[in-house]
N, C-alpha and C positions, 0 to 999 in steps of 0.2 A: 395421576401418574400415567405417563403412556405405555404403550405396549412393550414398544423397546426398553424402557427404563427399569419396568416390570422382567423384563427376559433377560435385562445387564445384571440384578440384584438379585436376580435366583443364582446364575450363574456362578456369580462371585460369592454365595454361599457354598456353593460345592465343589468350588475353586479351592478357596479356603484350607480350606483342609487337605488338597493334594500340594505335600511336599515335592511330588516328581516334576509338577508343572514348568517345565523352559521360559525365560521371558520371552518375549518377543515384541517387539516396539520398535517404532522410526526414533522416534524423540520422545522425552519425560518433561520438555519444556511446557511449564503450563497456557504458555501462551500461545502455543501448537493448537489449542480449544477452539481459537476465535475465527473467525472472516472478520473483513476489515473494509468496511464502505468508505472511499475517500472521497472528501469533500473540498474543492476548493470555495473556503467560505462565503467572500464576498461574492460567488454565482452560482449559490446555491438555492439560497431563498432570501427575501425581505421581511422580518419580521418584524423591524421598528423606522420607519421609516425616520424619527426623530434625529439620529444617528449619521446620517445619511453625508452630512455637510457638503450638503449641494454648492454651496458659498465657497469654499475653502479653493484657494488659488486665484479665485475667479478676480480678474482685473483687468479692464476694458482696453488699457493700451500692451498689456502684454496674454492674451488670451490663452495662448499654448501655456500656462501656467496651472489650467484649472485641470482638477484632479478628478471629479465626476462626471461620467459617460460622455467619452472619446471618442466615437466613431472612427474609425480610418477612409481617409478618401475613397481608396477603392477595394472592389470588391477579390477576394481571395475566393477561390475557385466556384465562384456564383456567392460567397455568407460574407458581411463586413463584417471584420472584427471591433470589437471595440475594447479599447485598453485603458478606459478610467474603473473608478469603481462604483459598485454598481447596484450597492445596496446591501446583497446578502452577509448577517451576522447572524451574532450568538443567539438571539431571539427565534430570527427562521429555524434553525438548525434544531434548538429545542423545543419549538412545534410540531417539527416533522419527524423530533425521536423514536414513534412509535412507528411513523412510515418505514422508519431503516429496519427497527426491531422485528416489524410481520416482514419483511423482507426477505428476512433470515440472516440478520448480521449481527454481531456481537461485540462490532466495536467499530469505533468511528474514527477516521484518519483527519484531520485538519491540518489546513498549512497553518504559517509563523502566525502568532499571533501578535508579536513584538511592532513595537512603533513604527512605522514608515514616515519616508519624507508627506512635507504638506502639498508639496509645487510637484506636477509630472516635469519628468528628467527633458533639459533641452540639449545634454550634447550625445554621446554615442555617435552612432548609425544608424541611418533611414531605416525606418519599417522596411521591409517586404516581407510576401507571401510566404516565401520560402527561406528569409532568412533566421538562421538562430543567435540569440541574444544582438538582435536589435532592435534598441531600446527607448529612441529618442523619441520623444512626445508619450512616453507612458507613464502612467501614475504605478505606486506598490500596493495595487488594489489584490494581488497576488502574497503578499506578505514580507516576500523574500529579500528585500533591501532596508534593514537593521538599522537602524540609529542610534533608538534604546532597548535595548533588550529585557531592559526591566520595567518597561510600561508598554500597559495594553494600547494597540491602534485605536483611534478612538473610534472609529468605522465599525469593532464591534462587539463592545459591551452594552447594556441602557440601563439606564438609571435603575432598573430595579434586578438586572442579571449580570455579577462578573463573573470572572473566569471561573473560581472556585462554583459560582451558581447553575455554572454552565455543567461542567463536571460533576456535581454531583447530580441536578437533570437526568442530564443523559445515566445513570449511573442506575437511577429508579426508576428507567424503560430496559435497564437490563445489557446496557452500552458501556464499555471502554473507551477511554481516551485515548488517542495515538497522537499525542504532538507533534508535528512538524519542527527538526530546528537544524539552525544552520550554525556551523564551528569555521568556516573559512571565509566569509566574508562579510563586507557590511552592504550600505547603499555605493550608488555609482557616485563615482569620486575625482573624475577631471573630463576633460571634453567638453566643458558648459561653456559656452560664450561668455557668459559672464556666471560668477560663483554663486551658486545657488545656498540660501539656506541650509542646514541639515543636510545636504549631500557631500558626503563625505565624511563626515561624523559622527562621533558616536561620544554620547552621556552616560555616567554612573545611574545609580541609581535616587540619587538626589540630585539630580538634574545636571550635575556637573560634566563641561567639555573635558572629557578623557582624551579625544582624539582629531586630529583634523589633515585630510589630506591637502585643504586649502586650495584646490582646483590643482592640484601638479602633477604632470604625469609621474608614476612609481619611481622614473631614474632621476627625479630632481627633489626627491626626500631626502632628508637629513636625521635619519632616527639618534644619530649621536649624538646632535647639535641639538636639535629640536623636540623638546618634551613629545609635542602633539602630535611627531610623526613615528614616533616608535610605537605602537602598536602597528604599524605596517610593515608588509615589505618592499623593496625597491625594487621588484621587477611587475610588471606586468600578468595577471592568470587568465580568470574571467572577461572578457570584455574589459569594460572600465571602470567595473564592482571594485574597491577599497578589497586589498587581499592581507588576513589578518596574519601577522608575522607570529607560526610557532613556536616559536624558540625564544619568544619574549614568556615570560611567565605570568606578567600583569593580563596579558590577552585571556591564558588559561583559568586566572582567577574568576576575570568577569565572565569568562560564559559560564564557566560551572558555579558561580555563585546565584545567574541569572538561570539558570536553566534549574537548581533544585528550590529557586524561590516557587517556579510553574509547577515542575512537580508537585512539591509539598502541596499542591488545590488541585488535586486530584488525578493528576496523570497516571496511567499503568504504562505507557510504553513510549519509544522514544524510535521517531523516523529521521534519520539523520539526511542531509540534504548537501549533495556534492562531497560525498565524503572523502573520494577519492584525492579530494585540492589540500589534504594535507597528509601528513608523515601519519606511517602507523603509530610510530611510537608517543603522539599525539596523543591519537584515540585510544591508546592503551590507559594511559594517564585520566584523559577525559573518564571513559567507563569505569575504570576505578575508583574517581572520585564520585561518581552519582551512587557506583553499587555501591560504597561504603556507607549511605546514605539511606539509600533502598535499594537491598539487597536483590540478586533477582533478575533486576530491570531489565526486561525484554528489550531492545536494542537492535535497528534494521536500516542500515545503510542504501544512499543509492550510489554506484560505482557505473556509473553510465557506461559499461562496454561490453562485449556479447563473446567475449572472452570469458570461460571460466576461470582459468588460469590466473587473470589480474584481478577479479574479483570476490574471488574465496579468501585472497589471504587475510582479510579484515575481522575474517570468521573465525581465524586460530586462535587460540586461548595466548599465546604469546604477544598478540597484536588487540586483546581488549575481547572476543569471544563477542563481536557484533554481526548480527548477520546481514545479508544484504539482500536485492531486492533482483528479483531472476530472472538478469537480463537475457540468456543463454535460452531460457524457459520461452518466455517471451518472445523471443525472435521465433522460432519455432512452432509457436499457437498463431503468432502473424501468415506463416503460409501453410497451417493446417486447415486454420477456419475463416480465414480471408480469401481474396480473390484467386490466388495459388491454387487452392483447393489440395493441395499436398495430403499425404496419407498420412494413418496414424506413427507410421514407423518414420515418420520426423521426428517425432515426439518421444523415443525412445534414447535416440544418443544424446538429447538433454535433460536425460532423469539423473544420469550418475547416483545410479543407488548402491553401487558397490564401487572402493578403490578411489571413488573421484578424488578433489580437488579441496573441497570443502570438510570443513568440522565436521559441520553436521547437514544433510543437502534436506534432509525432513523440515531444519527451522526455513529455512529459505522463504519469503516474499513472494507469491507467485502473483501473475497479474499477463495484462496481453496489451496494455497502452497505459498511458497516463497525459499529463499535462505537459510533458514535455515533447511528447512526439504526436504524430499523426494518430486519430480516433482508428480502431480497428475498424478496417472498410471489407464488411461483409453484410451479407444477407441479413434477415432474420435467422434463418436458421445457424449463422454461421455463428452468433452469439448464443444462440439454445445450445449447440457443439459444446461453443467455448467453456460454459459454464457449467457444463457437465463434466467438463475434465478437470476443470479447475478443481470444483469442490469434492472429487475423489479420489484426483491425483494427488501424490506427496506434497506438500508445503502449506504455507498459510495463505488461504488466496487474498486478494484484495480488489476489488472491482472499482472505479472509479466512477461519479456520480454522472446520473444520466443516461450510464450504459446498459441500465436496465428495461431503455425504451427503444437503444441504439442512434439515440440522442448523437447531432455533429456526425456520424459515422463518417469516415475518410476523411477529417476535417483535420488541418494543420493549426496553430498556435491563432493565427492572425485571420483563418479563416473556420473559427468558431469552439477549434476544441476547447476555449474554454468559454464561451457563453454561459450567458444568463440561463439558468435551468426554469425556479421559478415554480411559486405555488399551483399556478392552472397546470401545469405540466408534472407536477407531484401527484397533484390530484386523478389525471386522465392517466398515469403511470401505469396503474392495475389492469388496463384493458387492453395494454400490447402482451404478444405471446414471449416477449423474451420475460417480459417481467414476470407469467405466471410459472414460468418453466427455472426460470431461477428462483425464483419463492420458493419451488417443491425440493428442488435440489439444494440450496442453502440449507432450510430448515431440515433434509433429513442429516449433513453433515452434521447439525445444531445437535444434533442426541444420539452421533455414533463416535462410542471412543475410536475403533479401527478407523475409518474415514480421516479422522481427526491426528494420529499420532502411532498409527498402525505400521508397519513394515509395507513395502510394494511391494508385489513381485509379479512381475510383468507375464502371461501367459501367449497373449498373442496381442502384437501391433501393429494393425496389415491395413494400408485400406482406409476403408470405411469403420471398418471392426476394432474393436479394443475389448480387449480382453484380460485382467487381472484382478490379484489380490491384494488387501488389504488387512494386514493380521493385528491382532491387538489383544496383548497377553503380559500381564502385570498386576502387581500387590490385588489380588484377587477378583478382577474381572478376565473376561476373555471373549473374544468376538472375533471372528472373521467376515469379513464381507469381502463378494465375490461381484466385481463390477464387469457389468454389460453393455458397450457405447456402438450405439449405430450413426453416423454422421451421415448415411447415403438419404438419397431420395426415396427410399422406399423401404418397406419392415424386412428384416431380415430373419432367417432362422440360429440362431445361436445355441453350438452342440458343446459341452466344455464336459473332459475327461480330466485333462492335467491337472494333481493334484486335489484333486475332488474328493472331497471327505464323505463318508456317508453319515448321513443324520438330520435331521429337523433342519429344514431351511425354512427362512422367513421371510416373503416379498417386503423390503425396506418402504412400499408405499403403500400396499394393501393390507399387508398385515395378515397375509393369508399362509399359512404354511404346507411345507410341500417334503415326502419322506424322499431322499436321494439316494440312490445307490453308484454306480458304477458311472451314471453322466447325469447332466442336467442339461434338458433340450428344453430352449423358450423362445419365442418370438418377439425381437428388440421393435419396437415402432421407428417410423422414419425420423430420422432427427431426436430418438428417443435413449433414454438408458433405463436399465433396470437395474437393481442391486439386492441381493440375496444376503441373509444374516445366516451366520448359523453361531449361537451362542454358547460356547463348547470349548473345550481345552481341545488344541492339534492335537489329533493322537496319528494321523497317517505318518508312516515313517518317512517318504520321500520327502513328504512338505515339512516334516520337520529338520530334514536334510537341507533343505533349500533355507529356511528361515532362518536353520544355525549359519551357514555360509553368510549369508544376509547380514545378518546379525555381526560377525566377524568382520565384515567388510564399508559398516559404517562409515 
């Protein structure tokens, strides 16, 4: 048992027993616990290469058909991209479960696992560098264009690992499942020169054509007339993705009939993909039908816009109680710990820890890139920053794969952000400084409730400097931790009076404890943070003034 574990269960013995104790907590969500490693699978790792169907598409007089390793003519800002697929499944992923595990994560994010088409898409829009959702010449080596939602791609199970195999894997390295799924669209569905197999369609779960846009654009359906066009709608959203009609109820059936087949093989939580492309009162219905199922379900939307205002409402218990993924946070850690170099007091008007927007801003998604935009383009150190906020500022962080080497840094869609990651580069992972400095700070998130599900309460955000609390006080434990972030080029001194309790503090990474009185004076290292325990019921009145405000203003 560790030290801290040893110093939470003393505590919450003589916790116990005090009736007077106030709560104090961000969130009681148990899924406030985790970080969350995302993996886009097929570039992650190759674990079978049998899998692979190097073959599939491939035909000599139509060659833009073949679906594995695409290269793009030219080069996006010096890295081609390549848009087939590209080997990585279920196999790599549960080899390298342990690698996420000592990492310090506790649960793994995967895109769609559901069927994609066989042929890469030949109509849409021309690649470019810089354009979004152009699509033409790319295979759904990404996941996210549907066919069948109830059968696995074949790209990545193997003969002796499926999905449920995969899940419970990862499950006995001590990982959660985060499925990846989409509720508003399918594959792309008109623009092709000539009508391509499976695009545009979508099969039950016995193989049967439910739906077919039959290459038309949305204003020339007929869902009244025509069976196979009523799961759509007739206008246009996405690109030229098949947009699934709400308000049909057969649509509703099959996702949530196909999404609690995944569940039931082991899923714990549920990342929702474009969630914004449909009606809340969708996702009220949707969430209701899986919690009735399994009660619970963690649930975290992406609402692509840096508005908190359009993105919170998805969080209200009236609209499904799903939270989303903190694009507002995000923007924010982009010009704190990117080339900006912006202060910590960026980072302050997107905590909304009182009065915001949101439900609850503790469940919130945090994160600083993903697969959909530009790799965070910083330094080493500006990743060492990053991850030091992440994992002790409010929410559930999620780091995206790679970025623990700073893997693609500055990279767009087509010029690498999603590349082949890859076992030689798993393996040499441990010898970059971002990767040891996030190990230490993941794992001590890993065994602090306060870190984890604490109250924040911001002391100073100036600068270089960050300064605040983390409180955590509930059914009989109790912990405060008192975080120290230096992001400058050099160690600083850090004097902290505000709110300062006296009593037994405990270095969160030495283990060394320290008697407090009236301040705490320590020296932060460059690009370092520190974090003090002190495991104890609040007993100073001011802090207990501030944490009931707090508290009130969830």
């Amino acid at each position: 048992m560790s030290r801290l574990r040893q110093a939470v269960l003393c505590t919450a013995l003589g916790l116990a027993g005090s009736a007077a104790a106030s709560d104090y907590y961000g969130t009681l969500e148990p899924f406030a616990s985790e970080s969350i490693y995302f993996v886009m699978t097929d570039r992650f790792a190759n674990g079978d290469p049998a899998n692979d169907h190097r073959d599939q598409g491939v035909d000599p007089a139509r060659p833009e058909l073949r679906t594995f390793d695409i290269p793009l003519k030219e080069a996006c800002d010096g890295e081609v991209g390549n848009v087939g697929y590209l080997g990585g499944d279920f196999r790599g992923l549960l080899d390298n479960a342990g690698y996420i595990r000592d990492l310090g994560f506790t649960a793994v994010w995967i895109t769609p696992i559901v069927d994609n088409p066989d042929q890469a898409f030949t109509g849409g829009d021309e690649i470019s560098c810089d354009g979004f959702l152009t699509d033409r010449g790319k295979s759904g080596f990404h996941g996210y264009w549907g066919i069948n939602f109830y059968r696995l791609d074949e790209h990545l199970p193997s003969a002796d690992l499926d999905f449920a195999g995969l899940t419970a894997g990862l499950r006995a390295h001590g990982l959660k499942t985060v499925l990846d799924i989409v509720g508003n669209h399918g594959s792309p569905a008109w623009t092709m020169p000539v009508a391509q197999p499976q695009y545009g369609q979508l099969f039950d779960a016995d193989g049967k054509l439910v739906a077919d846009h039959q290459n038309l654009p949305p204003e020339q359906l007929d869902p009244a007339g025509n069976p196979l066009h009523a799961f759509y709608n007739t206008r246009p959203d996405l690109a030229q993705l098949s947009d699934l009609d709400a308000a049909n109820p057969a649509v509703m059936d099959y996702l949530v009939g196909a999404y609690l087949q995944w569940i039931g093989q082991g899923v714990d939580a549920l990342r929702i993909d474009t969630i914004r492309h449909q009606p809340l009162a969708f996702w009220k219905e949707f969430a209701g039908r899986i919690r009735a199922q399994h009660p619970g379900m963690y649930m975290f939307g992406e609402a692509f816009d840096y508005d908190p205002a359009k993105i919170a409402q998805f969080t209200l218990p009236e609209n499904g109680s799903i939270s989303v993924l903190d694009f507002p946070m995000r923007q924010a850690m982009e010009d704190v710990f990117g080339r900006k170099g912006a202060g910590f007091e960026r980072l302050e008007e997107a905590l909304h820890l009182s009065g915001g927007p949101y439900a609850n801003v503790y469940d919130l998604a945090t994160f600083y890139d993903n697969h959909d935009m530009r790799r965070l383009d910083a330094e080493d150190s500006g990743f060492i920053d990053a991850h030091n906020w992440l994992f002790t500022a409010r929410g559930i962080p999620v780091v995206y794969y790679g970025s623990e080497t700073g893997f693609m840094r500055g990279q767009a869609e087509h010029g690498g952000n999603r590349a082949y990651f890859g076992q030689e580069r798993i393996a040499a992972a441990p010898a970059s400084p971002i990767h040891a400095s996030l190990k230490r700070i993941a794992g001590l998130r890993r065994e602090s409730p306060a870190l984890q599900r604490g109250l924040q309460l911001p002391v100073r955000l100036q600068g270089d400097q960050a300064v605040f609390y983390r409180v955590y006080q509930h059914d009989g434990q109790a912990q405060t931790a008192l975080v120290l972030l230096n992001k400058g080029d050099r160690a600083q001194d850090f004097t902290v009076r505000e709110y300062l309790q006296p009593g037994r503090w405990r270095d969160g990474f030495s283990g060394e404890t320290l008697e407090v009185g009236r301040q705490l004076r320590v020296e932060v290292p460059a690009h370092g943070v520190r974090v003090f325990f002190l495991d104890a019921p609040v007993s100073r009145a001011d802090l207990r003034e501030r944490l009931d405000a707090l508290m009130a203003g969830r």
